[in-house]
C-alpha positions as CSV (number, residue, x, y, z in Angstrom):
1,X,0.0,0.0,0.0
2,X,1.3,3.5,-1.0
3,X,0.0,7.5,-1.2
4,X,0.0,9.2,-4.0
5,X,2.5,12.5,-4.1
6,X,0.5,15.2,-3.8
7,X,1.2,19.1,-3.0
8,X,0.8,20.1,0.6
9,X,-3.2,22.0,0.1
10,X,-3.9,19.0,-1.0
11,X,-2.6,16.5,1.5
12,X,-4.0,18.8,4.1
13,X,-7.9,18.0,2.4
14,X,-7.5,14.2,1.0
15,X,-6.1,10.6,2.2
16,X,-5.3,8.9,-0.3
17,X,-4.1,5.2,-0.7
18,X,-3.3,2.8,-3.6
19,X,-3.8,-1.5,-2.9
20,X,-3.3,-3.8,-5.1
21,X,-4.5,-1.0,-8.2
22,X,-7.4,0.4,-6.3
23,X,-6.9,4.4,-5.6
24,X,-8.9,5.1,-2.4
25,X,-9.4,8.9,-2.3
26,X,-10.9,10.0,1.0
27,X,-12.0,13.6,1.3
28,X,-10.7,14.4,5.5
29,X,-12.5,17.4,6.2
30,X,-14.9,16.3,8.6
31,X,-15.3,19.5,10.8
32,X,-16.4,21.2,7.9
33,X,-18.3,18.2,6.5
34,X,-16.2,18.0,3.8
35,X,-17.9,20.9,1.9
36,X,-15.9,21.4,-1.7
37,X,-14.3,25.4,-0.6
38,X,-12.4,26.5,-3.4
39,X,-9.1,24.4,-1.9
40,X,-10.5,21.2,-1.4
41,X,-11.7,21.3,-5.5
42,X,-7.9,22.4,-6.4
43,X,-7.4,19.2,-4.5
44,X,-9.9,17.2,-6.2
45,X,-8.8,18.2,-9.4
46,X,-5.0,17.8,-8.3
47,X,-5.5,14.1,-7.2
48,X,-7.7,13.0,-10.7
49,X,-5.0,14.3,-13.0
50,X,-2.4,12.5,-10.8
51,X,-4.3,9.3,-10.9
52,X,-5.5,9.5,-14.5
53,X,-1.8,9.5,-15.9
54,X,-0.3,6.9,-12.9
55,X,-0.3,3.4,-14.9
56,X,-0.6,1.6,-11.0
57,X,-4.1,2.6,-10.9
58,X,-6.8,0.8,-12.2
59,X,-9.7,1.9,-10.6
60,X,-10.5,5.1,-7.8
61,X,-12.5,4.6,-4.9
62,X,-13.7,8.3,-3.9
63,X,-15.1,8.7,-0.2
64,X,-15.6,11.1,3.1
65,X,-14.4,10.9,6.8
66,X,-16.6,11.7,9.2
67,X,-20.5,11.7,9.3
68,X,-21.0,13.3,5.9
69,X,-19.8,12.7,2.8
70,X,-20.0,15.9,1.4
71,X,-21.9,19.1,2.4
72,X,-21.4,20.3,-1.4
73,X,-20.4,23.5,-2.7
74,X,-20.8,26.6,-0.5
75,X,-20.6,28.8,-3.7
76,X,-22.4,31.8,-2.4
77,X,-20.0,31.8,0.9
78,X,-17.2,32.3,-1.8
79,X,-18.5,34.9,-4.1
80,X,-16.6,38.0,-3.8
81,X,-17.3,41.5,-4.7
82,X,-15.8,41.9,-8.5
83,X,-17.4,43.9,-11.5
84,X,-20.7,42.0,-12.3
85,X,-19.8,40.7,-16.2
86,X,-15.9,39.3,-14.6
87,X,-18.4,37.4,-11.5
88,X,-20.2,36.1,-14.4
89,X,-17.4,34.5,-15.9
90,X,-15.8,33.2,-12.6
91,X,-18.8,31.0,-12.2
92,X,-18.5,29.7,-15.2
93,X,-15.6,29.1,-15.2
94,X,-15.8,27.4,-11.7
95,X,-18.3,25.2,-12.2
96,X,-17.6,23.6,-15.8
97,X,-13.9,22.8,-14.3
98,X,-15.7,21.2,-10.9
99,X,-17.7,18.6,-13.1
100,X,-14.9,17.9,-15.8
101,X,-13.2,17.1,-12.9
102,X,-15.3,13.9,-12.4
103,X,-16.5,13.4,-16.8
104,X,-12.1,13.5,-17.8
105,X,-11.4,11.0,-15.1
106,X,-10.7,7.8,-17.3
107,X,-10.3,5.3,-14.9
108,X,-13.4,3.2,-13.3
109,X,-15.0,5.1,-10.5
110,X,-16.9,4.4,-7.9
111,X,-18.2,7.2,-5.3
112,X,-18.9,5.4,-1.4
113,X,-21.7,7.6,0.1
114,X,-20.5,7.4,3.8
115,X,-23.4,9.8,5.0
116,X,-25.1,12.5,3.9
117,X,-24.7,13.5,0.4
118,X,-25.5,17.8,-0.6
119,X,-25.9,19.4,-4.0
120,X,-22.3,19.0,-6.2
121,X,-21.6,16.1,-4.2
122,X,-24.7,14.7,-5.2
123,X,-24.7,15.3,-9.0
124,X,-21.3,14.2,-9.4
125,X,-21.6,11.0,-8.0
126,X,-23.6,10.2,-11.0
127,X,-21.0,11.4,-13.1
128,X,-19.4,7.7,-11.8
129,X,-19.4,4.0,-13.1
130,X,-21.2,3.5,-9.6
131,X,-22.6,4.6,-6.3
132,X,-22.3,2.7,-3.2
133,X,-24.1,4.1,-0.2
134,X,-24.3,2.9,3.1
135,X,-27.4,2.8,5.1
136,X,-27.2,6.4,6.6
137,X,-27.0,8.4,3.6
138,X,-28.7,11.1,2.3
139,X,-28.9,12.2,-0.8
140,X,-30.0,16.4,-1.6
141,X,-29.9,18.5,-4.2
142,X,-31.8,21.8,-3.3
143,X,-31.2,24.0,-5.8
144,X,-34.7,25.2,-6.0
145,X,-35.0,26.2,-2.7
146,X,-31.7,28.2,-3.2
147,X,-32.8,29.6,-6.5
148,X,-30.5,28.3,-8.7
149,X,-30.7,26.2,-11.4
150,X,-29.7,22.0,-11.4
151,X,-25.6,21.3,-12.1
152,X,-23.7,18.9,-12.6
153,X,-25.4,17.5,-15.8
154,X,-28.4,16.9,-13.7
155,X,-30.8,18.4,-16.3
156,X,-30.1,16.1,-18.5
157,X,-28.5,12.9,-16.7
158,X,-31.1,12.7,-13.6
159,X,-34.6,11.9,-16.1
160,X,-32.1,9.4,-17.4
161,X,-31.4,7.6,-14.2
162,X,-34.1,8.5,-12.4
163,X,-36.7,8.7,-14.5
164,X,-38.6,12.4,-15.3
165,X,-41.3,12.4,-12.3
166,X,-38.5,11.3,-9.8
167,X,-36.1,14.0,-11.2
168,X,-38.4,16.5,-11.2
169,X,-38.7,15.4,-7.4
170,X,-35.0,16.5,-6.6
171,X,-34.5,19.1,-8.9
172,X,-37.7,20.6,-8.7
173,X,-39.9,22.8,-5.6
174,X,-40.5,19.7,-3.8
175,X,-36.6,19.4,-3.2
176,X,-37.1,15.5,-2.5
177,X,-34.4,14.3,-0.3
178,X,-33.9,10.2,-0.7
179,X,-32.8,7.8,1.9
180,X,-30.1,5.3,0.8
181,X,-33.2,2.9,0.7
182,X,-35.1,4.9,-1.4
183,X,-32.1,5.7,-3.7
184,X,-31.5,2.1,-4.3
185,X,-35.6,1.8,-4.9
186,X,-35.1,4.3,-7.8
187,X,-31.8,4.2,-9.4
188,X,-29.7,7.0,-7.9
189,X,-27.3,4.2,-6.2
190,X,-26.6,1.0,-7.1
191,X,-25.8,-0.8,-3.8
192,X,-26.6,0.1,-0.1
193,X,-24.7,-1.5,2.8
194,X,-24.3,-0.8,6.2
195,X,-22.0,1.9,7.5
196,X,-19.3,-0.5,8.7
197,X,-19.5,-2.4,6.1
198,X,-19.0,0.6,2.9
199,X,-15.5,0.8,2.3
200,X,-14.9,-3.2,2.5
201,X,-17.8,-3.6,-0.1
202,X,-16.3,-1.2,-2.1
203,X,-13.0,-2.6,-1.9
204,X,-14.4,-5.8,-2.8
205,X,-16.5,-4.2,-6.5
206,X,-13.2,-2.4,-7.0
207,X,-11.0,-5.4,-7.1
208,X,-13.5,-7.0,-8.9
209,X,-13.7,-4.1,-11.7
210,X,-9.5,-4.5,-11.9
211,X,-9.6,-8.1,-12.1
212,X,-12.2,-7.5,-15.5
213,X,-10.3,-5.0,-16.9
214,X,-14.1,-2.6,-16.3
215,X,-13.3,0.3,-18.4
216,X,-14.9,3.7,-17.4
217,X,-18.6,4.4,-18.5
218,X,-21.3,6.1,-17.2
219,X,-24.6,5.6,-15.7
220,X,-27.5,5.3,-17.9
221,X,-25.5,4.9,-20.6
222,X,-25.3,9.0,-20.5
223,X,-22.6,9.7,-23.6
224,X,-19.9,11.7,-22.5
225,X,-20.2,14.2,-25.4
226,X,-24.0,15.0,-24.2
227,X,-22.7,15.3,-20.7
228,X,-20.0,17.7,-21.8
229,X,-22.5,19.7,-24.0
230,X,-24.9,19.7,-20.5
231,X,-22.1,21.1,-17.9
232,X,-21.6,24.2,-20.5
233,X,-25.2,24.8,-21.0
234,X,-25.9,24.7,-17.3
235,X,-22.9,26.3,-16.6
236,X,-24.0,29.6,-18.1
237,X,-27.3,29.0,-16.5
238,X,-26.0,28.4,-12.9
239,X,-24.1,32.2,-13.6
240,X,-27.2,33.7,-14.0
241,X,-29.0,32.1,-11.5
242,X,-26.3,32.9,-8.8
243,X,-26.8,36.8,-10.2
244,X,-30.6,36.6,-10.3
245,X,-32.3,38.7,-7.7
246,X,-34.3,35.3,-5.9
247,X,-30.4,34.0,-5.3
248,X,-29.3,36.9,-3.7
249,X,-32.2,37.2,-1.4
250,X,-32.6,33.7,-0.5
251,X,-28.6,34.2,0.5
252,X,-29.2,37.5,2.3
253,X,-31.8,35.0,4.5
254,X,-30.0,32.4,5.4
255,X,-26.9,34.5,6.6
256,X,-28.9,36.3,8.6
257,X,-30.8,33.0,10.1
258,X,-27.4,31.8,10.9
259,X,-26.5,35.2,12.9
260,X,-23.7,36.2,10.1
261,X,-25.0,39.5,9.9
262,X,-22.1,41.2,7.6
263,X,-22.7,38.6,5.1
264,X,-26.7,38.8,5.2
265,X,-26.3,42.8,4.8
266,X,-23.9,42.5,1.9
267,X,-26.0,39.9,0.1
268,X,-28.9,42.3,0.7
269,X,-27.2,45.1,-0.5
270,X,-26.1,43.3,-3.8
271,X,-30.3,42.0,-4.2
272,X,-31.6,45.9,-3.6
273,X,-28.8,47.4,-6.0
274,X,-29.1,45.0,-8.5
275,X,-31.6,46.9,-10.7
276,X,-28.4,49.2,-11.4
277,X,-25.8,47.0,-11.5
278,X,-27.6,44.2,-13.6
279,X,-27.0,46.4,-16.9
280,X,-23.4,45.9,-16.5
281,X,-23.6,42.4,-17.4
């Protein structure tokens, strides 16, 4: 068993192992639920292009410590005040090289769902060969309620795996937040275990993929092309969302539920001014 070399940032956010040509990639954040801050994606996307070129990996086991397995993408926590039409293009930008993370990765992948699952982390687990969940996992994507539009290829790859009424369950106002059980029921995961028994299961369907030579594919049979053509669309989309007036008030709310008072007020101020500064985009 060995680590792979990695720069210090990202040491500091991921464990990572290689047995036998299985890459276990464990995101070790747990005190901030292992949320994807701008670091521990520069990680992420450090440790694929290290394992995608490293001929002693075979497959790439990606997990979480801790009770979640990832409280997703704080994007609004990491907006920063910039001219309107350059903010624009930093989302963008942002979240296209987020998900290409996960569709260039060309070695078998399988994502291990140790616990709660949020938004990004949610919708690029499907972006896998796989999902294995164990029995405590959650899996939400509440873009609705945020006012943002779906990510991660989900527009296009959830009515695919999921079926349209079940997508339209997560993506959608209801903001439908499955069990592991009732992930397995409709096709979001492919295998639930219990907790203690994840990463040995997944060990085990790893080995298994290197011993049959498993070559990386998607779920649903989702071409990587469409998927590619998806994360752009929604990529522009998600920009305009984040700069839409029902994002910035929804943001301007929950700071200020959570007693963060100077972000609430500056998310407020951008939602009030935004009549003026929207022209500049």
């Amino acid at each position: 068993m060995n680590n792979l070399t990695l720069s210090s940032v990202a040491a500091s956010h991921l464990l990572t192992n290689i047995k036998d040509n299985v890459l276990t990639i464990t995101m070790n954040c747990p005190k901030k639920l292992n949320g994807w801050t701008m670091e521990m994606m520069d990680a992420l996307s450090e440790v694929f292009l290290v394992a995608d070129t490293n001929d002693a990996v075979k497959a790439i086991i990606l997990s979480g410590t801790g009770k979640y397995y990832s409280a997703g993408v704080n994007l609004g926590g990491s907006l920063k005040v910039m001219p309107p039409k350059k903010l624009h293009n930093l989302i963008v930008k942002n979240n296209l090289r987020l998900f290409d993370i996960f569709l260039n990765c060309n070695k078998p992948l399988l994502i291990a769902v140790n616990g709660p699952a949020i938004g990004a982390s949610v919708t690029s687990a499907t972006l896998a060969n796989s999902i294995i969940a164990s029995d405590n996992a959650t899996f939400s994507t509440p873009f609705s309620a945020l006012g943002i539009t779906p990510e991660g290829c989900s527009s296009f790859h959830f009515p695919r795996l999921l079926g349209e009424k079940n997508a339209q369950r997560m993506l959608g106002c209801e903001g439908w937040k499955p069990n592991a059980k009732e992930a397995l029921d409709v096709g979001l995961v492919q295998k639930v275990v219990p907790q203690h028994q994840l990463m040995e299961e997944a060990e085990r369907i790893a080995q298994d993929w290197v011993a049959n030579n498993e070559s990386r594919q998607f779920l649903a049979g989702s071409p990587l092309e469409e998927l590619k053509v998806t994360n752009s669309r929604e990529s522009e989309q998600l920009a305009d969302s984040f700069l839409g007036a029902d994002f910035l008030k929804e943001q301007s709310r929950f700071f200020w539920r959570k007693k963060k008072y100077a972000p609430s007020a500056l998310f407020f101020t951008l939602w009030s001014l935004r009549p003026l500064w929207a022209r500049l985009l």
